[in-house]
The first five atom37 places (N, CA, C, CB, O) and aatype in JSON, in Angstrom:
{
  "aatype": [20, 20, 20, 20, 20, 20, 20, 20, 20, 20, 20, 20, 20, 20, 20, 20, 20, 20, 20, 20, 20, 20, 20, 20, 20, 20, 20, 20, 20, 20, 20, 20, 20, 20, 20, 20, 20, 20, 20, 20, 20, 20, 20, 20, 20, 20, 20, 20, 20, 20, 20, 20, 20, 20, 20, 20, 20, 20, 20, 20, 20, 20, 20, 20, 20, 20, 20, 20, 20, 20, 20, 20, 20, 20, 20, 20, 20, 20, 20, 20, 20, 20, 20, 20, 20, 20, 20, 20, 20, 20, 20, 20, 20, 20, 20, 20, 20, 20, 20, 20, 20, 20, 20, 20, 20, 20, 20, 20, 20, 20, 20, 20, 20, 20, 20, 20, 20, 20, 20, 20, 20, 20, 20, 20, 20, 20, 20, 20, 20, 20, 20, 20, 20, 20, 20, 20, 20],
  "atom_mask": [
    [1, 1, 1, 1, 1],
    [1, 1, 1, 1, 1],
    [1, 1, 1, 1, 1],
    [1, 1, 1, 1, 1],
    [1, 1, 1, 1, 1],
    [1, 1, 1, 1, 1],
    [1, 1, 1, 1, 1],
    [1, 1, 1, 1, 1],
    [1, 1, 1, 1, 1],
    [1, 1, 1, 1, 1],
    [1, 1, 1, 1, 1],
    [1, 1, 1, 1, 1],
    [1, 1, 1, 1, 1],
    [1, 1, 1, 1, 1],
    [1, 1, 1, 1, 1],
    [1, 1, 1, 1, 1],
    [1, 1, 1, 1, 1],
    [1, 1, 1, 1, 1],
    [1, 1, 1, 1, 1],
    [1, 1, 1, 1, 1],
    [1, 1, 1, 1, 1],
    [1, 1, 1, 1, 1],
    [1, 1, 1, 1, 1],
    [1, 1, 1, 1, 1],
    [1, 1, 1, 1, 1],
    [1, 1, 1, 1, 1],
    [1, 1, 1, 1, 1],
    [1, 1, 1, 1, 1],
    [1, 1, 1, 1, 1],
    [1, 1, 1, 1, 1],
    [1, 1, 1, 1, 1],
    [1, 1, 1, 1, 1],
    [1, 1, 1, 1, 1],
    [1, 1, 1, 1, 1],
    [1, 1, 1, 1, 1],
    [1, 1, 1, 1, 1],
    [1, 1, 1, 1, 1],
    [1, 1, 1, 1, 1],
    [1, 1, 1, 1, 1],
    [1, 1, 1, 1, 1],
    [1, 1, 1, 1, 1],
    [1, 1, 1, 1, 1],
    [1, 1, 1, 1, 1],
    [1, 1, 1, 1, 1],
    [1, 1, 1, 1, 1],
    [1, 1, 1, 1, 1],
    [1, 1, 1, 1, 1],
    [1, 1, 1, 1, 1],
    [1, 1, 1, 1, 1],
    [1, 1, 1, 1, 1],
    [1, 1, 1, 1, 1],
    [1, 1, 1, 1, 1],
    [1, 1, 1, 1, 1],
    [1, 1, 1, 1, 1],
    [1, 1, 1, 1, 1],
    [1, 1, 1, 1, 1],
    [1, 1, 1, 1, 1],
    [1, 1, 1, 1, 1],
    [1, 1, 1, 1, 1],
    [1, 1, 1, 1, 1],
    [1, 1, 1, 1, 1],
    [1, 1, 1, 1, 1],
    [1, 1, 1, 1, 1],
    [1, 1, 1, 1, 1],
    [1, 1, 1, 1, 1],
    [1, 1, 1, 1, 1],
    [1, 1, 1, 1, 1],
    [1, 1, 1, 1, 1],
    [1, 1, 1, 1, 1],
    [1, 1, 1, 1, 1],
    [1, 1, 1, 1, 1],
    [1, 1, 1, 1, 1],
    [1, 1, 1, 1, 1],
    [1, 1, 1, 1, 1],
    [1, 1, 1, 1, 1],
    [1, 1, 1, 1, 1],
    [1, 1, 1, 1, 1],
    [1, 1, 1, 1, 1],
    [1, 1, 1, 1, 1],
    [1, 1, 1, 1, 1],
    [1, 1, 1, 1, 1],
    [1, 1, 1, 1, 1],
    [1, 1, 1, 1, 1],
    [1, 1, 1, 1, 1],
    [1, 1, 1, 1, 1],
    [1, 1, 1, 1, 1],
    [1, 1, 1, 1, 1],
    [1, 1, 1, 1, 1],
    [1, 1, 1, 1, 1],
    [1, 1, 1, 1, 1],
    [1, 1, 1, 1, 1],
    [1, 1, 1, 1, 1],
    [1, 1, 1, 1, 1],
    [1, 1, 1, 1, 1],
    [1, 1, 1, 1, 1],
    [1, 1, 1, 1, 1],
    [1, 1, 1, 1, 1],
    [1, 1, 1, 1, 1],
    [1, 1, 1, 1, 1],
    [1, 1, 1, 1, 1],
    [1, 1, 1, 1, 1],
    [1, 1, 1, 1, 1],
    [1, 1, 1, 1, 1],
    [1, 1, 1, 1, 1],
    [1, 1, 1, 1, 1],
    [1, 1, 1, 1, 1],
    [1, 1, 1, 1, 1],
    [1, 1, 1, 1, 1],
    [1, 1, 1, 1, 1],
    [1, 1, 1, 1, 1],
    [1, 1, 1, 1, 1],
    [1, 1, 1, 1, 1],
    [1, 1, 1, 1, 1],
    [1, 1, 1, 1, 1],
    [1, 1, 1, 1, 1],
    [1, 1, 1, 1, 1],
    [1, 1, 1, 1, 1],
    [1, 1, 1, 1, 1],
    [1, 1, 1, 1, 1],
    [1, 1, 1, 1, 1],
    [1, 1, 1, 1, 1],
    [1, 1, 1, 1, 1],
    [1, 1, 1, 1, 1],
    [1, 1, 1, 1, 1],
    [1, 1, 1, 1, 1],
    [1, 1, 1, 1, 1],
    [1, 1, 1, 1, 1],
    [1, 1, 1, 1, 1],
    [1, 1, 1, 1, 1],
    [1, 1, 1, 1, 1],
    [1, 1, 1, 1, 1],
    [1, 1, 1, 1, 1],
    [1, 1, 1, 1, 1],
    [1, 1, 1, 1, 1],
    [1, 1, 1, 1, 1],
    [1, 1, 1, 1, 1],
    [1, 1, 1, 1, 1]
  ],
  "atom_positions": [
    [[-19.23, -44.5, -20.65], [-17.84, -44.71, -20.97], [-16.97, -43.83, -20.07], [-17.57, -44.42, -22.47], [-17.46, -42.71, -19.87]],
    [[-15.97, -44.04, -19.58], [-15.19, -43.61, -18.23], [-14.12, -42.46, -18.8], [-14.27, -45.09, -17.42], [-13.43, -42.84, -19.74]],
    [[-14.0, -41.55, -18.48], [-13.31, -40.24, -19.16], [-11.19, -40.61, -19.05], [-13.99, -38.42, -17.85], [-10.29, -41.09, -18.36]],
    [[-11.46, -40.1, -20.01], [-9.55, -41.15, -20.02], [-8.87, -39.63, -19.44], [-8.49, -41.92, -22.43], [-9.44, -38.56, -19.25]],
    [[-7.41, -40.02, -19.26], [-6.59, -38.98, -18.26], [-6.85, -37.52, -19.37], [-4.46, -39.57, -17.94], [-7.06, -36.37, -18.99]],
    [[-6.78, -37.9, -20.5], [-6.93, -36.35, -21.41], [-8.2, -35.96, -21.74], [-6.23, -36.32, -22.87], [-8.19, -34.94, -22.43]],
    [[-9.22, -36.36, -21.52], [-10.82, -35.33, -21.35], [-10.47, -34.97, -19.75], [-12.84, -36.46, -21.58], [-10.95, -33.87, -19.47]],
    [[-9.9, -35.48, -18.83], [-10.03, -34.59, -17.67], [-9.54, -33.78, -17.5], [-9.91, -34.88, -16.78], [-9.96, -32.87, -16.79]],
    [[-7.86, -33.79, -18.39], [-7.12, -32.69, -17.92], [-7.84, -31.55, -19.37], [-5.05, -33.12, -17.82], [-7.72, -30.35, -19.13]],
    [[-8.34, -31.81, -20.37], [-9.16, -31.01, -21.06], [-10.45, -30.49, -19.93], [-9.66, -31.88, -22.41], [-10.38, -29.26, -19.84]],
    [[-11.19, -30.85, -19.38], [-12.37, -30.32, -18.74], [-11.6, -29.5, -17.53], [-13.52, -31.58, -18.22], [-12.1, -28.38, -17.45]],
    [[-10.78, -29.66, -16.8], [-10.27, -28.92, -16.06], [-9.59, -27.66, -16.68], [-9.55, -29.65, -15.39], [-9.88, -26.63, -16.08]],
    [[-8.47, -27.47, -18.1], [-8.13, -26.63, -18.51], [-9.21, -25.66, -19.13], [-7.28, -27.07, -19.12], [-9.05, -24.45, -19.23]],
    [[-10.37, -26.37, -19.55], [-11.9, -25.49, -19.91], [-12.22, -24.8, -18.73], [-13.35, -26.47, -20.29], [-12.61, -23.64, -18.9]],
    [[-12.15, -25.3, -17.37], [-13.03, -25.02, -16.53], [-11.97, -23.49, -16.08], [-13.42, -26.44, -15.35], [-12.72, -22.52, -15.96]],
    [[-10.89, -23.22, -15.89], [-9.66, -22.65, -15.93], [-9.63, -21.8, -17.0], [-8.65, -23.55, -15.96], [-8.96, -20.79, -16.75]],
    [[-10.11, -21.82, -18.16], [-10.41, -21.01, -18.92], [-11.34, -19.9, -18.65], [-10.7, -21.62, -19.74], [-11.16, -18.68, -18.51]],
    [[-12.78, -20.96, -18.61], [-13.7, -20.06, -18.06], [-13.4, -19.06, -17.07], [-14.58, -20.72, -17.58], [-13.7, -17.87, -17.14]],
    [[-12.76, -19.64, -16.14], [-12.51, -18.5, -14.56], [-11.67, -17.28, -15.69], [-10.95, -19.46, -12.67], [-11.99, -16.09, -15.59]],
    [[-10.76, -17.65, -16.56], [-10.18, -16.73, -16.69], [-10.83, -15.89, -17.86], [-8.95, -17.11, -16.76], [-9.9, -15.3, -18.4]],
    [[-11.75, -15.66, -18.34], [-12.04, -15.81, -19.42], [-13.46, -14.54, -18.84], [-12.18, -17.58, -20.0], [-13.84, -13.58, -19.5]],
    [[-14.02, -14.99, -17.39], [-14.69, -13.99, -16.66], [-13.92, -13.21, -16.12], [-15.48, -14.39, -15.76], [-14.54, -12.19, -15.83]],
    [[-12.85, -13.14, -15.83], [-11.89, -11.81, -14.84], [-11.46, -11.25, -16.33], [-10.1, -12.45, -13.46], [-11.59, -10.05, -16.11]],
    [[-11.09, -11.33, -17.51], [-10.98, -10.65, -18.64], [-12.48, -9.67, -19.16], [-10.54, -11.81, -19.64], [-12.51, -8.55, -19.66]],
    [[-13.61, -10.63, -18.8], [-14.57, -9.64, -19.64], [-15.09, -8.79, -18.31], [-16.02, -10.55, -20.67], [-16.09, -8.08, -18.46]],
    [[-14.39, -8.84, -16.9], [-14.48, -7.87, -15.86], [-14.07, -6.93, -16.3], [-13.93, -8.06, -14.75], [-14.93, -6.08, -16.55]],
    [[-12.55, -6.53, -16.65], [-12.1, -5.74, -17.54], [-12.06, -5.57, -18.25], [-11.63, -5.56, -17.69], [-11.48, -4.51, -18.47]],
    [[-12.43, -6.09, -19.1], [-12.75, -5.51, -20.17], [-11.0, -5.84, -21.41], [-13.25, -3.69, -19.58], [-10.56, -5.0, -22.19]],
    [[-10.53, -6.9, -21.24], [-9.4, -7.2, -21.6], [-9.52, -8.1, -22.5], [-8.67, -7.49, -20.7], [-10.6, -8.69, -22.6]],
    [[-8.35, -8.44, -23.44], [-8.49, -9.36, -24.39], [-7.65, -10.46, -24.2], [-8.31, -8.84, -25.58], [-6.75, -9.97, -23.52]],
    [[-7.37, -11.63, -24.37], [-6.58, -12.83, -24.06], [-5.0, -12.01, -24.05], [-6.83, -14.24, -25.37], [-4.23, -11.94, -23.09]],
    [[-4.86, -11.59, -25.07], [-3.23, -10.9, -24.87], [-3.02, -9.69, -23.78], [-2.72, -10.14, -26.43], [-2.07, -9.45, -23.03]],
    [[-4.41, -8.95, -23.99], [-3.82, -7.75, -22.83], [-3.99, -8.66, -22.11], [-4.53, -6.22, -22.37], [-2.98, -9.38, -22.13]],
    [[-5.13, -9.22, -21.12], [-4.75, -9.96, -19.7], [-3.27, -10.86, -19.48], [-5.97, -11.07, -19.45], [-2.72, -10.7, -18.39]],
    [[-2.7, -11.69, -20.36], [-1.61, -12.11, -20.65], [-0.77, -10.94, -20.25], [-1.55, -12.59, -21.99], [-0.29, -10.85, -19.12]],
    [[-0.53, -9.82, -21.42], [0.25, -8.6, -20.78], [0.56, -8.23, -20.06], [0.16, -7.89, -20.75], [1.73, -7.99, -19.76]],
    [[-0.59, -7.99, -19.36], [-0.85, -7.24, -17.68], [-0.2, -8.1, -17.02], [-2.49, -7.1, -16.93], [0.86, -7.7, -16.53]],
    [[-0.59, -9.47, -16.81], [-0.41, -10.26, -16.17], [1.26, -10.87, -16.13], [-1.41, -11.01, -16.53], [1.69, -11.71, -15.34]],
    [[2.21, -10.02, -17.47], [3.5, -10.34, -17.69], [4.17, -9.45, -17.12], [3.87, -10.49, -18.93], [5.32, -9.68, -16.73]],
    [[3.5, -8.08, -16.93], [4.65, -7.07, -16.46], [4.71, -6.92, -15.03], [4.48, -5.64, -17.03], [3.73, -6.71, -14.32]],
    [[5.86, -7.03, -14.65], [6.28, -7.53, -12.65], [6.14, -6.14, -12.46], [8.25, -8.35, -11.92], [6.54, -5.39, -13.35]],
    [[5.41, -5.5, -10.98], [5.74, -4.52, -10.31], [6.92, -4.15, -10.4], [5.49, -4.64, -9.28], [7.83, -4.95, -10.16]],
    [[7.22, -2.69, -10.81], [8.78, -1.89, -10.4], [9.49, -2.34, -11.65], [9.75, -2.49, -8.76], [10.66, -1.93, -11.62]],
    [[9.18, -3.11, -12.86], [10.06, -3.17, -13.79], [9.95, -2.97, -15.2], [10.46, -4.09, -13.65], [8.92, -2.9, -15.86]],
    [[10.96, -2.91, -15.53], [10.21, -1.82, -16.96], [10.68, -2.64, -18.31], [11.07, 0.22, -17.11], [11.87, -2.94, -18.39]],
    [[9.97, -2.93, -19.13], [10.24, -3.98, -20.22], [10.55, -3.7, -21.49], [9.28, -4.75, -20.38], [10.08, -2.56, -21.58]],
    [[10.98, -3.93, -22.47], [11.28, -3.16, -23.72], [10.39, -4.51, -24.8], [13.4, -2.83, -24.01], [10.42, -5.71, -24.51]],
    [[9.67, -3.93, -26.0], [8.84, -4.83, -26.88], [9.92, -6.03, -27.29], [8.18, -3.95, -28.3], [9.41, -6.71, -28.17]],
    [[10.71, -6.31, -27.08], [11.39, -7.4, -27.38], [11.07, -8.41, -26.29], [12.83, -7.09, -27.53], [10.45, -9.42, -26.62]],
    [[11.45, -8.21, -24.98], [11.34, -8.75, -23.72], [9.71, -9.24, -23.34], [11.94, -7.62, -22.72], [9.44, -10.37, -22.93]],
    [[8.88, -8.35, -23.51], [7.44, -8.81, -23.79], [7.21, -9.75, -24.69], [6.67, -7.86, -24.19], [6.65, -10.77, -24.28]],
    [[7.51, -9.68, -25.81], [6.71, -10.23, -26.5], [7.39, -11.97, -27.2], [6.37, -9.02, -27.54], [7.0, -12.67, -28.13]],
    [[8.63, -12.12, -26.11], [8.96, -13.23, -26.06], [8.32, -13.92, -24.67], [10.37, -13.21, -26.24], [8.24, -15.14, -24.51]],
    [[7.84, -12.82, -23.58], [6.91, -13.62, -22.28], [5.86, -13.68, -22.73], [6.71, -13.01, -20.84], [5.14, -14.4, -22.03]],
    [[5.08, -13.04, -24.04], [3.87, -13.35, -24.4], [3.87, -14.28, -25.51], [3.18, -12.23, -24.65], [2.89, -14.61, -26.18]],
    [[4.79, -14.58, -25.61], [4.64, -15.51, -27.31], [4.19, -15.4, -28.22], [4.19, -16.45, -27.53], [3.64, -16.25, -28.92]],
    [[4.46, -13.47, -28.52], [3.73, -13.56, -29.9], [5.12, -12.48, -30.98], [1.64, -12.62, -29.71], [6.28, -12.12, -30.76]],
    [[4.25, -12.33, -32.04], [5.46, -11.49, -32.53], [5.77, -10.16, -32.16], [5.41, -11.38, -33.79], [5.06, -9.68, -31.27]],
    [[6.83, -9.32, -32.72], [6.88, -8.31, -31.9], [6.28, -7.23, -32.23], [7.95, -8.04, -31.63], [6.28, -6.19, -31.58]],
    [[5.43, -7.54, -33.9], [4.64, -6.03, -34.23], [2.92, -6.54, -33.18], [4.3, -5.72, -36.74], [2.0, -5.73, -33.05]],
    [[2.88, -7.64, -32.72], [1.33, -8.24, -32.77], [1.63, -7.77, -30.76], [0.99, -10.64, -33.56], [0.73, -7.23, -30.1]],
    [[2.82, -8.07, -30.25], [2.61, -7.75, -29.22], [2.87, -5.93, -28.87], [3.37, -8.74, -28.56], [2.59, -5.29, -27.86]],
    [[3.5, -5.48, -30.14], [3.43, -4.01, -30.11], [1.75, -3.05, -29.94], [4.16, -3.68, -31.6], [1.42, -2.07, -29.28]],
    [[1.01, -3.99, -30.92], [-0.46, -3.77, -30.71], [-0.9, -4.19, -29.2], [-1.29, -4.65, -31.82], [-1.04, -3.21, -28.46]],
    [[-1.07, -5.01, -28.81], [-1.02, -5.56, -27.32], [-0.6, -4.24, -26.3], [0.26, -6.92, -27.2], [-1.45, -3.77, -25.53]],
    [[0.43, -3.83, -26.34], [1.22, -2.83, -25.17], [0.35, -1.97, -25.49], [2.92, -2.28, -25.22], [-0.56, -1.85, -24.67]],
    [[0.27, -1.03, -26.81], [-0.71, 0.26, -27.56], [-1.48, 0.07, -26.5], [-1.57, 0.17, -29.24], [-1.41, 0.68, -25.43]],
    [[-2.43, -1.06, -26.88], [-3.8, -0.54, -26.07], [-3.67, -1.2, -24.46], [-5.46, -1.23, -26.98], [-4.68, -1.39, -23.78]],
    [[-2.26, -1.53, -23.96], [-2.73, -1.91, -22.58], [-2.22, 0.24, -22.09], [-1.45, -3.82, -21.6], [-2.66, 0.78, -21.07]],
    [[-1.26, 0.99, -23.15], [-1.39, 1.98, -22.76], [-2.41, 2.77, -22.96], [-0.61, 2.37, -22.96], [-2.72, 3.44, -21.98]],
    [[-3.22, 2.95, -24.16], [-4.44, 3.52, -24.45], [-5.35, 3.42, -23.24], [-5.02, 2.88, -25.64], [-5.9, 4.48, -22.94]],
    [[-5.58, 2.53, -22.59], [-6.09, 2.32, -21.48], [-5.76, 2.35, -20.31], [-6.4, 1.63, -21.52], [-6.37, 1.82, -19.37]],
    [[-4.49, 3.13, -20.24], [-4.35, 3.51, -19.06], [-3.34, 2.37, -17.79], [-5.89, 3.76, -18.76], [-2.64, 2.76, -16.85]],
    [[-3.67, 0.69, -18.27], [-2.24, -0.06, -17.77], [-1.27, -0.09, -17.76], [-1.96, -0.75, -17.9], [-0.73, -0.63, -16.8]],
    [[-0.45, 0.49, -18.82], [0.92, 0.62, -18.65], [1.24, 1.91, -19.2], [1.7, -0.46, -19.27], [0.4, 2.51, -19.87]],
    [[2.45, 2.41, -18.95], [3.57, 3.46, -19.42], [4.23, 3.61, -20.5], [4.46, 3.45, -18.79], [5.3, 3.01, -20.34]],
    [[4.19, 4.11, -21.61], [5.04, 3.93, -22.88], [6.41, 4.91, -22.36], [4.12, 4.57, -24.5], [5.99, 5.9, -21.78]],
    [[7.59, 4.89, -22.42], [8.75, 5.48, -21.85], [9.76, 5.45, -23.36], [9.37, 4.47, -20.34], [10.38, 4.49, -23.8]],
    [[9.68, 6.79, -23.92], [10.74, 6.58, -25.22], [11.77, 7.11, -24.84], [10.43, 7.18, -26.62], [11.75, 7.85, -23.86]],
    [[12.91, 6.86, -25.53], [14.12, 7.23, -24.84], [14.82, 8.62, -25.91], [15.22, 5.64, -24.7], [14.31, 8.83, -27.01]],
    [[15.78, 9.31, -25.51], [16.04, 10.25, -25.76], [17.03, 9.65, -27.17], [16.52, 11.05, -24.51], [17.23, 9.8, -28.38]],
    [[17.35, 8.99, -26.11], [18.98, 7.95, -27.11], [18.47, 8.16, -28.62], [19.15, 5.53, -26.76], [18.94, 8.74, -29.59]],
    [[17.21, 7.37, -28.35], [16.62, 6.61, -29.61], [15.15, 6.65, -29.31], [17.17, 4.99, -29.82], [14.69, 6.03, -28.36]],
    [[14.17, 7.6, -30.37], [12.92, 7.88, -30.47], [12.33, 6.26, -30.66], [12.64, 9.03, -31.71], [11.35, 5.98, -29.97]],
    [[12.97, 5.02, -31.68], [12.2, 4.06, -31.92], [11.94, 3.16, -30.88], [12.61, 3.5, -32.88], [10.92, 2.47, -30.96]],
    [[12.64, 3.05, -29.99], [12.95, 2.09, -28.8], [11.25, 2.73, -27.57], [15.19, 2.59, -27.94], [11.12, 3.74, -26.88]],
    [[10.64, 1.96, -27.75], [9.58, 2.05, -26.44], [9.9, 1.23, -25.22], [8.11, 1.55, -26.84], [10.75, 0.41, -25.57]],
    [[9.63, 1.11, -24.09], [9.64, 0.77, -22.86], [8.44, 0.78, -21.96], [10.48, 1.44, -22.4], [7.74, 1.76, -21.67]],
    [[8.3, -0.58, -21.54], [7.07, 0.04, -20.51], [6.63, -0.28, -19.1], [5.9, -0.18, -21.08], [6.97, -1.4, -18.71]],
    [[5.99, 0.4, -18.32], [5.86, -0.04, -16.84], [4.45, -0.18, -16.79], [6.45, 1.01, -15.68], [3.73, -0.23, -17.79]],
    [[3.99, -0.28, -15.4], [2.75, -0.36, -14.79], [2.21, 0.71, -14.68], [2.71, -0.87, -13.71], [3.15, 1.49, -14.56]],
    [[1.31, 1.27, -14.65], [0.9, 2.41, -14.42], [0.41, 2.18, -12.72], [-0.23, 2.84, -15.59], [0.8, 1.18, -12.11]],
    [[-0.52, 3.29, -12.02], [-1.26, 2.67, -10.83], [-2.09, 2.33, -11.34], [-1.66, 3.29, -9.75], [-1.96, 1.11, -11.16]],
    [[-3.31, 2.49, -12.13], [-4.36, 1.29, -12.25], [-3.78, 0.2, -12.71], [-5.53, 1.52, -13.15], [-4.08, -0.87, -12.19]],
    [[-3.0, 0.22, -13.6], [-2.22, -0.96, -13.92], [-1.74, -2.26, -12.65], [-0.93, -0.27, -14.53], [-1.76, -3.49, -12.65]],
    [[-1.42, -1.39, -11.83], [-0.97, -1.92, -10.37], [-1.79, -2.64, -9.94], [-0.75, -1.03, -9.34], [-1.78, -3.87, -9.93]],
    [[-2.86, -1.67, -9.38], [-4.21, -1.91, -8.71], [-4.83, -3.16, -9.46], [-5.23, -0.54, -8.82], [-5.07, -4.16, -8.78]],
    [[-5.12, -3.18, -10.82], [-5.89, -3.89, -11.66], [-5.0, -5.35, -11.5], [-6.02, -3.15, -13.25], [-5.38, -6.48, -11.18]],
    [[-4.08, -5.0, -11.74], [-2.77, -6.34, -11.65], [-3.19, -7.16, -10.38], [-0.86, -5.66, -11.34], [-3.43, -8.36, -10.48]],
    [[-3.26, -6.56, -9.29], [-3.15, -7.08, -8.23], [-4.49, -7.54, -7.59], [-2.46, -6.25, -7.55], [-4.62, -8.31, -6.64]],
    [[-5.84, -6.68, -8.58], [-7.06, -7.75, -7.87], [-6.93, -9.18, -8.73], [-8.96, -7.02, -8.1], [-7.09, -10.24, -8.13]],
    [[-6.69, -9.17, -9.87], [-6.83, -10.01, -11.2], [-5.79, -10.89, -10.19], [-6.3, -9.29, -13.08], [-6.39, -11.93, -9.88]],
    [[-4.77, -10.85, -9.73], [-3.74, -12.06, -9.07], [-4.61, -12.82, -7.78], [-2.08, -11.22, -8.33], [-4.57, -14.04, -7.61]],
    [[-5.46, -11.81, -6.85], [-6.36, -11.88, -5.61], [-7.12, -12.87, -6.08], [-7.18, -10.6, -5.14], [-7.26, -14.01, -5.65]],
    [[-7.86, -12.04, -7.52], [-9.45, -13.63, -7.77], [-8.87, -14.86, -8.1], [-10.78, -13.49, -9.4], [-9.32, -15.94, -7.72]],
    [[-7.45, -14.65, -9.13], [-6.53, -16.12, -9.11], [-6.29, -17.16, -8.24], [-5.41, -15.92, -9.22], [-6.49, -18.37, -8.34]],
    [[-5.73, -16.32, -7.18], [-5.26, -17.01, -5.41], [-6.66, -17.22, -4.92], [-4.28, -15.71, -4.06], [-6.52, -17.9, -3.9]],
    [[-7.68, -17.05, -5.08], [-8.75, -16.95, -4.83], [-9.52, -18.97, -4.86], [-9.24, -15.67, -5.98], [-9.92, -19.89, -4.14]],
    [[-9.25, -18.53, -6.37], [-9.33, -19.88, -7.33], [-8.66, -21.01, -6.84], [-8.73, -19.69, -8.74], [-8.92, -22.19, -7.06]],
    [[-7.57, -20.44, -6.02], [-6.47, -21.55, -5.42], [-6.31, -22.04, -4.41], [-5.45, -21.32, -5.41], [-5.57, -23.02, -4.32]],
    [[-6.91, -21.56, -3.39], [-7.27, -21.56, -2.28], [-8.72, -22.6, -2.28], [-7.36, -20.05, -1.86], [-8.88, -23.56, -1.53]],
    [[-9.51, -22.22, -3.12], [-10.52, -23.03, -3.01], [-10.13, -24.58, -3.39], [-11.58, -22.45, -3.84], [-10.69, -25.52, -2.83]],
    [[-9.29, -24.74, -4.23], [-9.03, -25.8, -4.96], [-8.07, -26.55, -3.67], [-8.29, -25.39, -6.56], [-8.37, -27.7, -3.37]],
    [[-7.33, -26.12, -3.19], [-6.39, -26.23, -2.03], [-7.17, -26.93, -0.37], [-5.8, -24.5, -1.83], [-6.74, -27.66, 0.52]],
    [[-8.46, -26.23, -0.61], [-9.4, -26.15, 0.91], [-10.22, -27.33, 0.54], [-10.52, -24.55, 1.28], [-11.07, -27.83, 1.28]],
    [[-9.98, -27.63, -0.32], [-10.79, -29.33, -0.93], [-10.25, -30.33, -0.52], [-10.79, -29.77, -2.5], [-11.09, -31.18, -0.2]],
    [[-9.2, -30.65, -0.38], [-8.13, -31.55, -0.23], [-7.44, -31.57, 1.31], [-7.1, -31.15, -1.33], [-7.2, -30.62, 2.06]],
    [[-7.17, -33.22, 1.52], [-6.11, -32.89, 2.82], [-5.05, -33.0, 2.76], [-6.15, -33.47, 3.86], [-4.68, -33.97, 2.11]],
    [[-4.08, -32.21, 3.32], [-2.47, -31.77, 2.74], [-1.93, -33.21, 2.21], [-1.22, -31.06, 4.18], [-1.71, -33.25, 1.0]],
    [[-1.7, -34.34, 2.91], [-1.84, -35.56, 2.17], [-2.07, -36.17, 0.45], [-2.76, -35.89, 2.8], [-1.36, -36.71, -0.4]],
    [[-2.75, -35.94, 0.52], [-3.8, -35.22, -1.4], [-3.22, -34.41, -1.71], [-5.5, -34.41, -1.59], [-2.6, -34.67, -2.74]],
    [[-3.03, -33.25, -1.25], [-2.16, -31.79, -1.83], [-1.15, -32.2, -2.7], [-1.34, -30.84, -0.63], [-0.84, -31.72, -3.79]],
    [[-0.65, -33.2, -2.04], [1.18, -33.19, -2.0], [0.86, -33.97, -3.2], [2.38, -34.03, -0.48], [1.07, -33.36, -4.24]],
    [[0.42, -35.15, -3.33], [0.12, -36.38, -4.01], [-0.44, -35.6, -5.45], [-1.08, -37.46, -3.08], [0.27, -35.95, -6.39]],
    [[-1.15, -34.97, -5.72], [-2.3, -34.43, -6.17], [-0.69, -33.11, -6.82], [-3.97, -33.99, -4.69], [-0.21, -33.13, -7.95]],
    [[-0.49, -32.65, -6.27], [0.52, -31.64, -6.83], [2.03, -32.38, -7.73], [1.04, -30.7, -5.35], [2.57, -32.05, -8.79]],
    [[2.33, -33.42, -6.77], [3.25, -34.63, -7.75], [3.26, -34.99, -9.23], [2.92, -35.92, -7.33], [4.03, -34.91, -10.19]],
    [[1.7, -35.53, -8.86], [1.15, -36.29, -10.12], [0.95, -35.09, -11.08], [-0.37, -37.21, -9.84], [1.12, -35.66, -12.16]],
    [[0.7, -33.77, -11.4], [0.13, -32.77, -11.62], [1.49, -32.76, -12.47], [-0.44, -31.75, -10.48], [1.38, -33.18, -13.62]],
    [[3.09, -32.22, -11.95], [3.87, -31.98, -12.36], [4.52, -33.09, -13.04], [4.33, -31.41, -11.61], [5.2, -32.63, -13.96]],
    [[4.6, -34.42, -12.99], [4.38, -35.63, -13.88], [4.1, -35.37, -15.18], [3.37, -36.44, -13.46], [4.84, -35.45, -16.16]],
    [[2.81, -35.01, -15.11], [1.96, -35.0, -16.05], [2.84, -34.39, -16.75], [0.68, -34.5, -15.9], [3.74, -34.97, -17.35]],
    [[2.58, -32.65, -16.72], [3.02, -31.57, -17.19], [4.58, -32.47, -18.3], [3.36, -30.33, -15.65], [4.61, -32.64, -19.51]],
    [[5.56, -32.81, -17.34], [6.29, -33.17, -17.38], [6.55, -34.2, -19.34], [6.18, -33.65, -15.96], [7.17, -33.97, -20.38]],
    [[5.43, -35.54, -18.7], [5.38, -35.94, -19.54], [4.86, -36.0, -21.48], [5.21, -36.35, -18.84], [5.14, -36.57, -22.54]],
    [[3.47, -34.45, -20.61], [3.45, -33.72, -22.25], [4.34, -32.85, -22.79], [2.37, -32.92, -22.5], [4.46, -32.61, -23.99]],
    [[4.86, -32.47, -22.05], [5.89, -31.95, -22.7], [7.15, -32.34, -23.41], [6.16, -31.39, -22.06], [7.87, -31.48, -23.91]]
  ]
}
């Protein structure tokens, strides 16, 4: 029986999982910290409100989230003088470092997927892609 357009774009989002799913248990990260990490931009500093609307979760669940991306050394907790309750946070350098291989094995992933195809396909293949997107949504 011939796989309809939604087991493929399911086996591809599995397969996309997996990749990501091994660069998390590299580090040793959990779906939200890698999410985390992966939310806070070089050079900018975020307050638990601002996170945890780029992570989509609530703001005590992504408060746990930041804890241990600082417990571990990824990010910066920054309290302010103003106001003891208000946290803030940056990258740390492993944070940096870690950020930036985790983006490398990504582009990595993309490149391969990219080196398959002839720009022709790319284009076509990237169209239909955003269609899609488009239309589940």
């Amino acid at each position: 029986m011939p796989e309809g357009i939604f087991d493929i774009v399911t086996t591809i989002k599995n397969k996309c999982l997996d990749k990501e799913l091994s660069i998390q248990k590299e580090y040793y990260l959990s779906p939200a910290e890698y999410k985390g990490l992966l939310s806070v931009e070089p050079d900018e500093i975020y307050n638990c409100n601002q996170l945890s609307k780029k992570l989509g979760l609530s703001i005590s669940r992504s408060s746990r989230v930041l804890e241990k991306l600082i417990k571990n050394g990824y990010l910066k907790g920054i309290k302010y003088k103003e106001d003891r309750r208000v946290l803030k946070v940056k990258l740390t350098e492993k944070g940096l470092i870690t950020r930036k291989k985790i983006k490398i094995r990504l582009d990595e992933c993309e490149k391969n997927i990219i080196s398959r195809f002839p720009k022709t396909e790319l284009y076509l293949l990237e169209n239909t892609l955003n269609k899609l997107s488009n239309i589940i949504n």
